[in-house]
PAMARZA-297180 format. One line per field, with one value per residue (C-alpha): chain; x, y, z. Coordinates in steps of 0.25 Angstrom, whole numbers, padded with zeros to 4 digits. Each point is the difference from the previous one (the first is absolute). Layout:
# residues N
c	c(A,...)
xx	c(X,...)
yy	c(Y,...)
zz	c(Z,...)
This chain:
# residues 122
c	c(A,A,A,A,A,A,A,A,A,A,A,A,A,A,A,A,A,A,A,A,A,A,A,A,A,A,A,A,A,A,A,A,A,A,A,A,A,A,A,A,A,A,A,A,A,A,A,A,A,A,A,A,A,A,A,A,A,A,A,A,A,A,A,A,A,A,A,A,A,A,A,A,A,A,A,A,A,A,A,A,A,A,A,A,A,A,A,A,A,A,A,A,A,A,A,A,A,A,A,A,A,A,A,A,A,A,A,A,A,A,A,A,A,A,A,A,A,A,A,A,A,A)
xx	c(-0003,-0005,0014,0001,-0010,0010,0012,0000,0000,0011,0009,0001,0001,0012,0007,-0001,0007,0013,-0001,0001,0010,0009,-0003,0003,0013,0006,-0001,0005,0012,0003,-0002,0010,0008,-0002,0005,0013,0003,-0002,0013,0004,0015,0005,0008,0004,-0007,0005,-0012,-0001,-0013,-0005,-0013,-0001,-0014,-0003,0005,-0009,0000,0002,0015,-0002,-0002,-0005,0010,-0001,0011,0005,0011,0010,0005,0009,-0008,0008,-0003,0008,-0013,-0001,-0013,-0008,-0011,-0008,-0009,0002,-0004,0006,0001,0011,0004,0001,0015,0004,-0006,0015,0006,-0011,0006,0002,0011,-0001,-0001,-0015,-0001,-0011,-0005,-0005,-0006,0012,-0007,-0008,0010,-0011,-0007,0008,-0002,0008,0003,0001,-0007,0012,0008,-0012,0000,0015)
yy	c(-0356,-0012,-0002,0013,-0006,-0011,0008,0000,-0015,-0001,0011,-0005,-0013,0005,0006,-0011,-0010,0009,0002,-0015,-0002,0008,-0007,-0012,0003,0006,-0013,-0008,0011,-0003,-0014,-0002,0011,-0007,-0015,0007,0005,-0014,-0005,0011,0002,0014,0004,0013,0003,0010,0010,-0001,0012,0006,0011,0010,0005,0015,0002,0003,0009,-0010,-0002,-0013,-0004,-0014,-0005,-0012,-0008,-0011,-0008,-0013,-0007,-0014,-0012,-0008,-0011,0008,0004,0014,0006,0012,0010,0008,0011,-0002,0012,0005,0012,0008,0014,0012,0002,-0012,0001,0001,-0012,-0006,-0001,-0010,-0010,0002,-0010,-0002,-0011,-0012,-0011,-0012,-0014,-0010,-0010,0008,0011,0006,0005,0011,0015,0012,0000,0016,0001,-0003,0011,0009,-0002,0003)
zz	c(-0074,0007,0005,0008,0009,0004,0000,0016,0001,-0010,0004,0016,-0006,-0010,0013,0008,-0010,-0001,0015,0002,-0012,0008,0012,-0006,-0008,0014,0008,-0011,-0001,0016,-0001,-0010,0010,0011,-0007,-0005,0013,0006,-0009,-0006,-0007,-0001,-0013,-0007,-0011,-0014,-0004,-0015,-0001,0011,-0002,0012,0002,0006,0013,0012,0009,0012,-0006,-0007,-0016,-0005,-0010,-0011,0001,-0011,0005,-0002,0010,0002,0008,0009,-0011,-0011,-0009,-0003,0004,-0004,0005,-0009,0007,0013,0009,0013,0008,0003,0007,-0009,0004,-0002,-0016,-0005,0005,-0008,-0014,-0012,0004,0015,0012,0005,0010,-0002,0008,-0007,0004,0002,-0007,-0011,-0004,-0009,0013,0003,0004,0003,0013,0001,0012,0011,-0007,0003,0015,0001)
């Protein structure tokens, strides 16, 4: 029962720690953004699984991708898990064995992400 009394240093302490790992993984997520789109290659990519998540009501549902796509290089590489967001309508065009388009890094295929977001803006 001694520990109770500690409880409100540990509990602001535990929410501070996830609020910075968030912090921390979104700037290394737009870094690594940003240095794709300083040289990027744009290819088609073929969905091999895709997960939908619930909808919401603002008429957009997150999505996990997997998908295989052909470097300039020749090497075929894949992408496990990778999330995106798309609009709700769109959900069907989103199936096993269709086109998604990625950018990657010219010189480091491996950094690649869906590059769903110009489809989004039309």
């Amino acid at each position: 029962m001694i520990y109770l009394k500690y409880l409100h240093f540990i509990f602001p302490a535990v929410i501070v720690a996830v609020v910075l790992s968030i912090i921390i993984r979104n700037y290394k997520n737009s870094r690594l953004e940003k240095e794709i789109l300083s040289n990027p290659v744009y290819v088609e990519s073929t969905i091999t699984e895709i997960v939908p998540d619930t909808p919401s009501k603002l008429g957009l549902v997150n999505i996990e991708l997997d998908y295989e796509f052909n470097a300039w290089n020749g090497a075929t590489y894949r992408n496990k898990h990778a999330r995106t967001v798309i609009k709700t309508m769109d959900l069907c065009n989103y199936k096993v064995g269709a086109k998604v388009p990625v950018v990657y890094l010219k010189t480091d295929p491996s950094c690649n992400i869906p590059n769903v977001k110009l489809e989004m803006t039309q």
